[in-house]
MARLO-183996 format. One record per residue (C-alpha): x, y, z; residue in three letters. Coordinates in steps of 0.001 Angstrom, whole numbers, padded with zeros to 6 digits, always signed. Last residue first. Layout:
<atoms>
XYZALA
...
</atoms>
This chain:
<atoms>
-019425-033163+008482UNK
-016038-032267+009303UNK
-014510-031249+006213UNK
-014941-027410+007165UNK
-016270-025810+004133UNK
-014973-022560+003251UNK
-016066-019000+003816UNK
-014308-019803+007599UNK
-017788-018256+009197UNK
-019848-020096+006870UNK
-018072-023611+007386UNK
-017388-023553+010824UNK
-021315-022197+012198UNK
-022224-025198+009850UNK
-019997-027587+011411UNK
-021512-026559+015129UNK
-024959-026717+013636UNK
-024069-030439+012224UNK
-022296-031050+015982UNK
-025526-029762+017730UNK
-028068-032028+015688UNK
-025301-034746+016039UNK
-025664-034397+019731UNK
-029657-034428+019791UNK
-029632-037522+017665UNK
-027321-038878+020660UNK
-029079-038255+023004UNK
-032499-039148+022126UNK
-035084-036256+023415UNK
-035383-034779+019535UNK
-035494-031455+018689UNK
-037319-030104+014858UNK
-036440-026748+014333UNK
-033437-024772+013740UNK
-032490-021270+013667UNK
-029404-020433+013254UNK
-027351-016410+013094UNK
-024393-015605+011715UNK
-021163-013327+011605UNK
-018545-012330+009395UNK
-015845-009378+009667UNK
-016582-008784+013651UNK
-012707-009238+014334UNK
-013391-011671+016786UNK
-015654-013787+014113UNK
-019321-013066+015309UNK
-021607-016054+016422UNK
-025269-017348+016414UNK
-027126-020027+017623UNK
-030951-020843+018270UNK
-031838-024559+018461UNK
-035709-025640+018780UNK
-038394-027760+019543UNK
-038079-027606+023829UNK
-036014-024678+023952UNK
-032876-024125+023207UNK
-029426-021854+023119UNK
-026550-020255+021736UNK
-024399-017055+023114UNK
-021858-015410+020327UNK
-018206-015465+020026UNK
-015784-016596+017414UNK
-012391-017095+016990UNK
-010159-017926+013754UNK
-007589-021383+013544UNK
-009777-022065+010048UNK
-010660-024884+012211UNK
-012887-022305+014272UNK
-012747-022036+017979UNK
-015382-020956+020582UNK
-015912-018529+022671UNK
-019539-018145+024716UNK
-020540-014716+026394UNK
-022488-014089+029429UNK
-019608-013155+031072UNK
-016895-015537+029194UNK
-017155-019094+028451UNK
-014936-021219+026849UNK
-014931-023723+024280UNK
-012125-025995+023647UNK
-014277-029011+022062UNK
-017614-027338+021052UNK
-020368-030043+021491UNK
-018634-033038+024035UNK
-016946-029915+025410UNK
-020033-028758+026397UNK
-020527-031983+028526UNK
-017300-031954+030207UNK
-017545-028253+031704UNK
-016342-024795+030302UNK
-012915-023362+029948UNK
-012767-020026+031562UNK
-013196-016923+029383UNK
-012093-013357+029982UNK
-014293-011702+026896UNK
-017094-010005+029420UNK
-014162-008603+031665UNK
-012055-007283+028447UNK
-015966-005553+027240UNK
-016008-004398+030794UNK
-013037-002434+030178UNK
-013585-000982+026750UNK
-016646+000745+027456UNK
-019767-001700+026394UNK
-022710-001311+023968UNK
-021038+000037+020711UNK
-017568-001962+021480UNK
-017317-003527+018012UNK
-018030-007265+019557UNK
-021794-005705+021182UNK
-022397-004316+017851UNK
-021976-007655+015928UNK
-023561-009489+018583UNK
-026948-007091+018509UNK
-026683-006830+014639UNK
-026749-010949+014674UNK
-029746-011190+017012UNK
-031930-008341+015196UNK
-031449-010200+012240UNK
-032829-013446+013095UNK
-035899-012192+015019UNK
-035911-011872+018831UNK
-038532-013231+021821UNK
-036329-012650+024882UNK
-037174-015285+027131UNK
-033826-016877+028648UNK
-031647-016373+031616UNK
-033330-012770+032428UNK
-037010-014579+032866UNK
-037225-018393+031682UNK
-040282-018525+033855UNK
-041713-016017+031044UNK
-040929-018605+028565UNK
-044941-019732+027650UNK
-045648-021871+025437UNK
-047301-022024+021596UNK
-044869-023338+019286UNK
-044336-026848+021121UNK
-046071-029087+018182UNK
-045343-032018+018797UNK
-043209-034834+016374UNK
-043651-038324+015804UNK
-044612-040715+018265UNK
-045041-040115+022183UNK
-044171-041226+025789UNK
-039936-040698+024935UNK
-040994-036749+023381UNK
-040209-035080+019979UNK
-040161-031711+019619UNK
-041429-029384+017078UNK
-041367-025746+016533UNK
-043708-023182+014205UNK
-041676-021395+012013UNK
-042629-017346+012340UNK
-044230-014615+010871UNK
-046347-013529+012346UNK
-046036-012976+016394UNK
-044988-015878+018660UNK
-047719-016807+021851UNK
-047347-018012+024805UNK
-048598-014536+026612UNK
-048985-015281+030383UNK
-045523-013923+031822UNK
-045675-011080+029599UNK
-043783-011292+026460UNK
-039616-010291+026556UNK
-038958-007960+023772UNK
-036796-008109+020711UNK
-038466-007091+017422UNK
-037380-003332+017042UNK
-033637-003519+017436UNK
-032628-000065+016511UNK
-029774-000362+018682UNK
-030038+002457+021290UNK
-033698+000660+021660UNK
-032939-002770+021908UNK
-029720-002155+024473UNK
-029878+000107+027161UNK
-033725+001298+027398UNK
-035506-002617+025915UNK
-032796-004135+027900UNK
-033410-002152+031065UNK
-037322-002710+030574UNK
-036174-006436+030636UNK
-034744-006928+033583UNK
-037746-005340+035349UNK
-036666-001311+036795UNK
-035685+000059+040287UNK
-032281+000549+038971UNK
-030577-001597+042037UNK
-032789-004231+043047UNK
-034546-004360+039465UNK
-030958-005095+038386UNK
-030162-007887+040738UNK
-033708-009795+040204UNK
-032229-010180+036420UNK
-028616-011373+037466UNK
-030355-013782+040043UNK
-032239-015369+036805UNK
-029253-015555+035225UNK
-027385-017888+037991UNK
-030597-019891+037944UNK
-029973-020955+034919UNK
-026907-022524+035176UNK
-024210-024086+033378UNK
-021656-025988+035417UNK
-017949-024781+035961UNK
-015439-025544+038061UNK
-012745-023091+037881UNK
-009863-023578+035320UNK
-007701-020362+035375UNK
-008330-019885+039508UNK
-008074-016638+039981UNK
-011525-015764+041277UNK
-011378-018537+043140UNK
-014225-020535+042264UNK
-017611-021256+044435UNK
-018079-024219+046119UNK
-019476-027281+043873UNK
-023019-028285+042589UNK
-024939-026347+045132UNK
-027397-028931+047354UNK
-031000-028019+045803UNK
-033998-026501+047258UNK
-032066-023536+046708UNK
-032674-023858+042861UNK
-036472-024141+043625UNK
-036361-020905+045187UNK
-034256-019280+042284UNK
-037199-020639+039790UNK
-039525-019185+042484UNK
-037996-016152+042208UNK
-037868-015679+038703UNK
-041500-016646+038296UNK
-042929-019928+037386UNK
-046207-019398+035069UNK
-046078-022539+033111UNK
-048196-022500+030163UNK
-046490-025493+028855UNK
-045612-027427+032319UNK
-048108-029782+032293UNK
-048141-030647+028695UNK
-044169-030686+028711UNK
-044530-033621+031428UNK
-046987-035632+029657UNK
-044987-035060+026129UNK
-042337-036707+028156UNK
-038837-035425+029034UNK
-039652-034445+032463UNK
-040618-038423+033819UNK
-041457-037281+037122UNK
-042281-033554+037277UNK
-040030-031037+040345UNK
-037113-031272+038077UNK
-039394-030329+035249UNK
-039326-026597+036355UNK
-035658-026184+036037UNK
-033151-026051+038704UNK
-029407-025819+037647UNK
-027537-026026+040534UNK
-025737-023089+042243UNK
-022011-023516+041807UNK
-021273-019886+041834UNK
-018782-020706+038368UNK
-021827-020106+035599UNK
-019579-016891+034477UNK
-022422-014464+034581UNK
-023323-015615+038279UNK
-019903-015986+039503UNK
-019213-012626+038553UNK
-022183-011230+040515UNK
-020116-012542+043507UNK
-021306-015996+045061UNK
-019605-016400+048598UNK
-022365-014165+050895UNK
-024737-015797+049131UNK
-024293-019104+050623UNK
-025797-022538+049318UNK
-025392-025369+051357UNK
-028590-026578+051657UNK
-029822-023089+052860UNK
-029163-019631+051471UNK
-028801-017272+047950UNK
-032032-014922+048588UNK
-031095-014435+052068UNK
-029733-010910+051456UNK
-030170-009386+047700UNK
-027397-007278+047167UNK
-025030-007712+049661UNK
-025707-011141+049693UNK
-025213-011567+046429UNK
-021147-010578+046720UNK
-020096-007524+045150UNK
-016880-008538+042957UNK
-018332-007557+040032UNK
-018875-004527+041400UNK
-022157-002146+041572UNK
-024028+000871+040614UNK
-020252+002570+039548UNK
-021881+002874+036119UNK
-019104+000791+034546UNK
-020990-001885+036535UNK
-024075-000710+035654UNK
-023179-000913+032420UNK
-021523-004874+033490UNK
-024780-005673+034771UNK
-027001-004570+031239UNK
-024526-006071+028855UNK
-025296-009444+031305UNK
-028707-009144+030885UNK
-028897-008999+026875UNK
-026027-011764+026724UNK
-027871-014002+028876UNK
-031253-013683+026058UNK
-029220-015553+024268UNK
-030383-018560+026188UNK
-033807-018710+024655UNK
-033737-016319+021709UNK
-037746-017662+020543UNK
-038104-016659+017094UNK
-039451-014200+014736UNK
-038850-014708+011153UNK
-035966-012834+009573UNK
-036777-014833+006338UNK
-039667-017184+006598UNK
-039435-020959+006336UNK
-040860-022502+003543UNK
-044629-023566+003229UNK
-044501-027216+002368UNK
-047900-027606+004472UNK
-047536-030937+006280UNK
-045684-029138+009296UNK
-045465-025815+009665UNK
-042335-023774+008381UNK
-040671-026675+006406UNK
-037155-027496+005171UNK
-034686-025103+004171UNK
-033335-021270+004359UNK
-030877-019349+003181UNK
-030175-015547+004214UNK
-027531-013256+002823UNK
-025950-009989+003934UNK
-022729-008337+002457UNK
-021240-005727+004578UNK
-018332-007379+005314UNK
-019677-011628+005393UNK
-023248-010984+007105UNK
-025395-014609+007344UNK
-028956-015378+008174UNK
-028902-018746+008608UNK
-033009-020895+008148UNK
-033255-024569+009126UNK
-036474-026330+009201UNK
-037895-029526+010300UNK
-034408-030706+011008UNK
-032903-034243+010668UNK
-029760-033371+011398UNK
-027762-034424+008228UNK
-031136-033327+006325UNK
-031057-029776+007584UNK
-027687-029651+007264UNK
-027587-030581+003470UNK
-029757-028122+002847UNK
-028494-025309+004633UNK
-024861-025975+002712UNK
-026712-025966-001149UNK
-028434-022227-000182UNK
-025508-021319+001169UNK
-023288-022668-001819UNK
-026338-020807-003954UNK
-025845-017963-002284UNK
-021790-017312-002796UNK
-022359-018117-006712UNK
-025838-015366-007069UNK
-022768-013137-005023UNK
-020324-014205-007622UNK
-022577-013813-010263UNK
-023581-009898-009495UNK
-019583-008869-009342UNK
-019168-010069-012323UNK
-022059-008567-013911UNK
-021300-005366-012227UNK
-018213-005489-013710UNK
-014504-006779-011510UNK
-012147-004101-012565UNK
-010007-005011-015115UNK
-006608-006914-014481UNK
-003526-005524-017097UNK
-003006-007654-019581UNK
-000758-005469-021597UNK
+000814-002320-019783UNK
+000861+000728-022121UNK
-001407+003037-020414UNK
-000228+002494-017450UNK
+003126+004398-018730UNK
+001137+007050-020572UNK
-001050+007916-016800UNK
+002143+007478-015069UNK
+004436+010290-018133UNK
+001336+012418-017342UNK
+000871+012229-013410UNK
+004778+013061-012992UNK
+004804+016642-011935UNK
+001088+016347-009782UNK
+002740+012927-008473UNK
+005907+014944-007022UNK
+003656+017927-005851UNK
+001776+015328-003804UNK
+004487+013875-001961UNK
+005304+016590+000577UNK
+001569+016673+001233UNK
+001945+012843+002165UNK
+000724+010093-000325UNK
+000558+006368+001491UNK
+001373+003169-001110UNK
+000000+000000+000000UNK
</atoms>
């Protein structure tokens, strides 16, 4: 690259002619890609998308698989399979969707402003914050420091509803549970109820224990009303969705189980059934601060791409958020040498690049999404169609892990 300076200029003014006449004479020098050109390659670029979705969605079994993709400023969007069952109608672009676990990224950005704030330290302990909400069987709030809730290292088990239902991963148990109206608290309640997993980690311990946790989210959310006064979620919607243009991300009120137009309708498949049920229509409002933001496929990926460009966080908490510990057994099984930040997954690409984003699920669906470190290319999943067996549900993963390689490298991974 060659750099003019003002001292420069008059030198180029003096020989511009004789460069202009010398140029003029190369042979076989390269044209400038044409707008035809140019046109084809992106028409070429979409239908290897189009070609790559495809052959996920049948590797995993999938109802439907949409990516919305941003390579530069480039966007594209492919999508396969069905939206509803039976119909053939294809799945919407930008369609809403549930974020499920994503919705931890929202909450922590909202802790570590306050942080930067002054409001609070990551080092405050939950007792100090929200006394004798973090006691009994073992568990001690006076230990746990808000860091140990966005890094999943307090220890706290993870408590869900269907711990408390025989038989959880039956259509039976989903049935009794779907318009489940759990709050926060009692979801934190129920986690108490439970011996902690392991003691809290030294802060400078480089491989804590680690188990991923719900309930540790859930705290987050009941720690922000404490100190702004404000739900959770009406600090998203005035720190985050609105600043960022992000018009369809909310969290529904705790009785609304329903997903606005349009939208792929989810499916699940349960031990006590056959075939597939329909688990569109549900409430997530139990899912609070760790997981019911209702988001759209676009809005997800311009929320991680700003959020890795620095547009949500001062530079300091954004280092805190990206300090990663390694993460537990089973989410190795998925992502071998993951890590996990504040609120914030890391995870390695065989093209030997980074990535970071925040997946998740619900009963019926995948959600995941990631931004390259240096926020050049980025993507968002959505995937429908879950299955209880094991180990159909961990191929489902690995073909959305190989996908998440493949578009982010711009090449496929060979892993598939």
């Amino acid at each position: 690259m060659t750099i003019t300076t003002p001292a420069s200029r008059a030198r180029v003014v003096v020989t511009g002619c004789a460069l202009a006449a010398a140029l003029a004479g190369l042979v076989g020098a390269a044209p400038a890609p044409t707008a035809s050109a140019q046109q084809n390659d992106r028409h070429e670029r979409h239908d290897q998308l189009q070609r790559t979705v495809e052959q996920a969605r049948k590797d995993a079994g999938f109802v439907g698989l949409s990516v919305e993709v941003r390579d530069g400023e480039r966007r594209d969007w492919a999508g396969a399979g069905q939206a509803k069952l039976g119909t053939g109608k294809p799945v919407p672009r930008n369609g809403w969707l549930r974020a499920a676990s994503a919705t931890k990224s929202f909450t922590a950005v909202v802790v570590l402003q306050l942080v930067a704030e002054g409001e609070l330290s990551l080092d405050d302990t939950v007792e100090k914050w929200l006394p004798g909400v973090v006691s009994g069987n073992g568990n001690d709030g006076s230990r746990i420091t808000v860091r140990h809730l966005l890094q999943h290292t307090s220890g706290i088990h993870n408590y869900d509803i269907l711990d408390d239902i025989e038989d959880g991963d039956t259509k039976k148990a989903f049935e009794q549970t779907r318009f489940n109206r759990t709050t926060p608290e009692q979801g934190v309640a129920g986690a108490m109820r439970h011996k902690p997993d392991f003691p809290p980690a030294d802060p400078d311990d480089p491989e804590p224990d680690w188990n991923y946790s719900n309930p540790n989210f859930l705290l987050a959310g009941m720690l922000i009303k404490k100190i702004t006064g404000n739900e959770w979620d009406d600090e998203v919607r005035t720190r985050v969705t609105r600043p960022l243009n992000l018009r369809h991300t909310y969290a529904p009120a705790p009785g609304d189980a329903s997903l606005p137009e349009p939208h792929a309708r989810t499916y699940q498949t349960f031990r006590d059934a056959k075939g597939w049920t329909d688990t569109t229509v549900r409430t997530v409002g139990h899912g609070g601060a760790a997981g019911s933001l209702i988001s759209t496929e676009r809005d997800l990926e311009r929320f991680y791409t700003a959020l890795i460009r620095g547009q949500l966080l001062p530079p300091r908490q954004m280092a805190e958020m990206r300090r990663t510990v390694p993460v537990n057994e089973s989410f190795q099984k998925i992502f071998p040498g993951m890590e996990y930040g504040l609120g914030l997954m890391r995870n390695n690409l065989s093209c030997g690049e980074r990535y970071v984003g925040h997946g998740g699920d619900v009963e019926g669906l995948y959600v995941w999404n990631g931004v390259t470190e240096d926020s050049r290319r980025s993507l968002v999943i959505n995937a429908t169609g879950k299955t209880y067996e094991e180990k159909k549900d961990l191929k489902a993963r690995h073909v959305l892990r190989d996908l998440t390689d493949e578009v982010l490298c711009g090449k496929p991974s060979g892993r598939r």
